[in-house]
Wavefront OBJ file of the C-alpha trace (Angstrom):
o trace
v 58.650 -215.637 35.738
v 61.275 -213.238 36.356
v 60.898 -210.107 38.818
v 63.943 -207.309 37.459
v 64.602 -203.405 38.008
v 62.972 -201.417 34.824
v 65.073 -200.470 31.751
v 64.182 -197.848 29.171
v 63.158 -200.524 26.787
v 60.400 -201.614 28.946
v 58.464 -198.550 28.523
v 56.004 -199.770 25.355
v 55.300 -203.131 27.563
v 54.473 -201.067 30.805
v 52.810 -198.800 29.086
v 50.730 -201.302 27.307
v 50.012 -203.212 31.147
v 49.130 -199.420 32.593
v 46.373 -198.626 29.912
v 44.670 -201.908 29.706
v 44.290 -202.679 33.693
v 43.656 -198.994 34.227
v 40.378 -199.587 31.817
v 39.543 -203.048 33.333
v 39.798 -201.103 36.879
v 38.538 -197.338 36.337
v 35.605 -197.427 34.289
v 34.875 -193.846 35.276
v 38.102 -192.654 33.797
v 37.458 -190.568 30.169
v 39.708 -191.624 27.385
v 41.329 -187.761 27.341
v 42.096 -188.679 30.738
v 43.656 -191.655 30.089
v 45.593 -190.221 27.140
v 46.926 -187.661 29.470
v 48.073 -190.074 32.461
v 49.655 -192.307 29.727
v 51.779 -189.219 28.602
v 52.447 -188.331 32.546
v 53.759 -191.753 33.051
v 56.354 -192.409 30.206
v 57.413 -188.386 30.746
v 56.823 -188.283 34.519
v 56.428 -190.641 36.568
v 59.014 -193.877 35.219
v 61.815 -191.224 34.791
v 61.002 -190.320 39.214
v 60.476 -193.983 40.460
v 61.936 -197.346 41.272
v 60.331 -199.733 38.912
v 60.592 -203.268 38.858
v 58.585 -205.451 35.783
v 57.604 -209.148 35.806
v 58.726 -210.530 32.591
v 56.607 -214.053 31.556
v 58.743 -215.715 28.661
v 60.523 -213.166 28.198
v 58.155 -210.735 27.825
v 57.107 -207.590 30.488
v 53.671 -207.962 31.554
v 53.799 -205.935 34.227
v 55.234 -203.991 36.629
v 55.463 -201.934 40.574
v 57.140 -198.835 40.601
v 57.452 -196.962 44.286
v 58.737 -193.849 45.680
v 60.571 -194.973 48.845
v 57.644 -196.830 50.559
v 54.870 -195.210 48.396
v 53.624 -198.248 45.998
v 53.047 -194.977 43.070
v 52.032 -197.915 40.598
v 51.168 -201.599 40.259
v 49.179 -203.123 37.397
v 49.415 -206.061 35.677
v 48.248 -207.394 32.351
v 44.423 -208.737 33.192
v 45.485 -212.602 32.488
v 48.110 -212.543 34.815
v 45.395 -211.421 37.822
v 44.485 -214.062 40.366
v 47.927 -216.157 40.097
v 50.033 -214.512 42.559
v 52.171 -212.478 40.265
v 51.337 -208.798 41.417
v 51.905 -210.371 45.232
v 55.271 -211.133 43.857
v 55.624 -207.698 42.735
v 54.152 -206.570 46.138
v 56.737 -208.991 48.533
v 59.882 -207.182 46.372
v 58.889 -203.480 47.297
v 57.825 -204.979 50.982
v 61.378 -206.195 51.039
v 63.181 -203.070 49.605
v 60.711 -200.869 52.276
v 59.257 -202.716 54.435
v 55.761 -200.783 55.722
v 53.848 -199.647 52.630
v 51.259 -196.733 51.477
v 49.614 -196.621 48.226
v 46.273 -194.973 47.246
v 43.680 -196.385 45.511
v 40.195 -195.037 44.080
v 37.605 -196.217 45.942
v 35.388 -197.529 42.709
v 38.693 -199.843 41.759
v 37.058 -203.089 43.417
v 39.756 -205.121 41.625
v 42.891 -203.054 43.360
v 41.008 -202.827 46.728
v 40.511 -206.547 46.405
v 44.204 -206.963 45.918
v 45.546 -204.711 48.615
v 43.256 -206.141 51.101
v 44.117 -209.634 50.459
v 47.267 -208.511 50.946
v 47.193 -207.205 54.475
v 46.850 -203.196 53.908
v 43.915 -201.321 56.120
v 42.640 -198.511 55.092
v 43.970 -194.884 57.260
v 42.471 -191.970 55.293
v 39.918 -191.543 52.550
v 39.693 -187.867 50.139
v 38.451 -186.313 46.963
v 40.620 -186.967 43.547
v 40.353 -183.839 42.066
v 40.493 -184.407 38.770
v 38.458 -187.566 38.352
v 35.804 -186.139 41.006
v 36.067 -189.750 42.592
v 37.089 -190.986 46.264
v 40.266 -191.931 47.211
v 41.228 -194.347 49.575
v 44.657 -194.639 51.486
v 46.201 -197.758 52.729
v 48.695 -198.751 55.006
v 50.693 -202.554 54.953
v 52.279 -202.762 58.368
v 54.698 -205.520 58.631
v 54.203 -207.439 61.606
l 1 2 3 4 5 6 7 8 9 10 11 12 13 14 15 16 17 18 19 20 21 22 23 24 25 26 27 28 29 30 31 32 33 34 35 36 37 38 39 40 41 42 43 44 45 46 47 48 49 50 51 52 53 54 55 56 57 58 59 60 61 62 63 64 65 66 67 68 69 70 71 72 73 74 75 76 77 78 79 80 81 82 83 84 85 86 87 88 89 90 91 92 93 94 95 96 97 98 99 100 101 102 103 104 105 106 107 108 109 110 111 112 113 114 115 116 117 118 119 120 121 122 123 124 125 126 127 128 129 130 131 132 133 134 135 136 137 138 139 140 141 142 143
């Protein structure tokens, strides 16, 4: 396993890991939705933050991309859940930033879980607009 900054040719492979843990974890999110976000992150959002992947053999199966301290993104391909990968993902940006904020929806048991385990506490909670769903906001103080 090898944790390295995001190159252009990644993009297919995080892609790929953004669409299938963003259905495992946000059931309530329509497929035009999802076709939209995927669009907003290849055109928006990789071109605007500091991406690292995890390649496994050689191949990208997921990846963290922040803005400064704000964790914008972490998924990971559903096998690789549970085995300490996206904490590995989680230590780098904790190491480039130290304290870190992310959001998370509320219904996404699976991220909660993560971020939880992983020593964030909750500091704000508000509507998503566009999905209609809860929002949570989290805060990893190192300590």
């Amino acid at each position: 396993m090898k944790i390295r900054q995001y190159t252009d040719s990644d993009l297919g492979a995080v892609l790929d890991s953004w669409e299938v843990a963003t259905r495992l974890a946000h059931k309530f999110m329509t497929d035009k939705f999802i076709e939209q976000e995927r669009r907003n992150v290849a055109e928006i959002y990789m071109p605007n933050t500091d991406t690292w992947v995890v390649e496994i053999d050689g191949k990208v199966q997921g990846f963290i991309a922040l803005m400064g301290n704000e964790v914008g993104a972490i998924f990971l391909q559903p096998y690789c859940h549970g085995k300490g990968i996206g904490k590995k993902l989680m230590d780098k940006a904790q190491s480039l930033h130290g304290d870190l904020e992310v959001e998370v929806f509320k219904e996404n048991s699976i991220g909660r879980e993560f971020y939880s385990r992983y020593g964030f506490k909750q500091i704000e909670e508000k509507l998503h607009e566009p999905t209609g769903q809860q929002v949570l906001r989290l805060r990893f103080t190192m300590n």
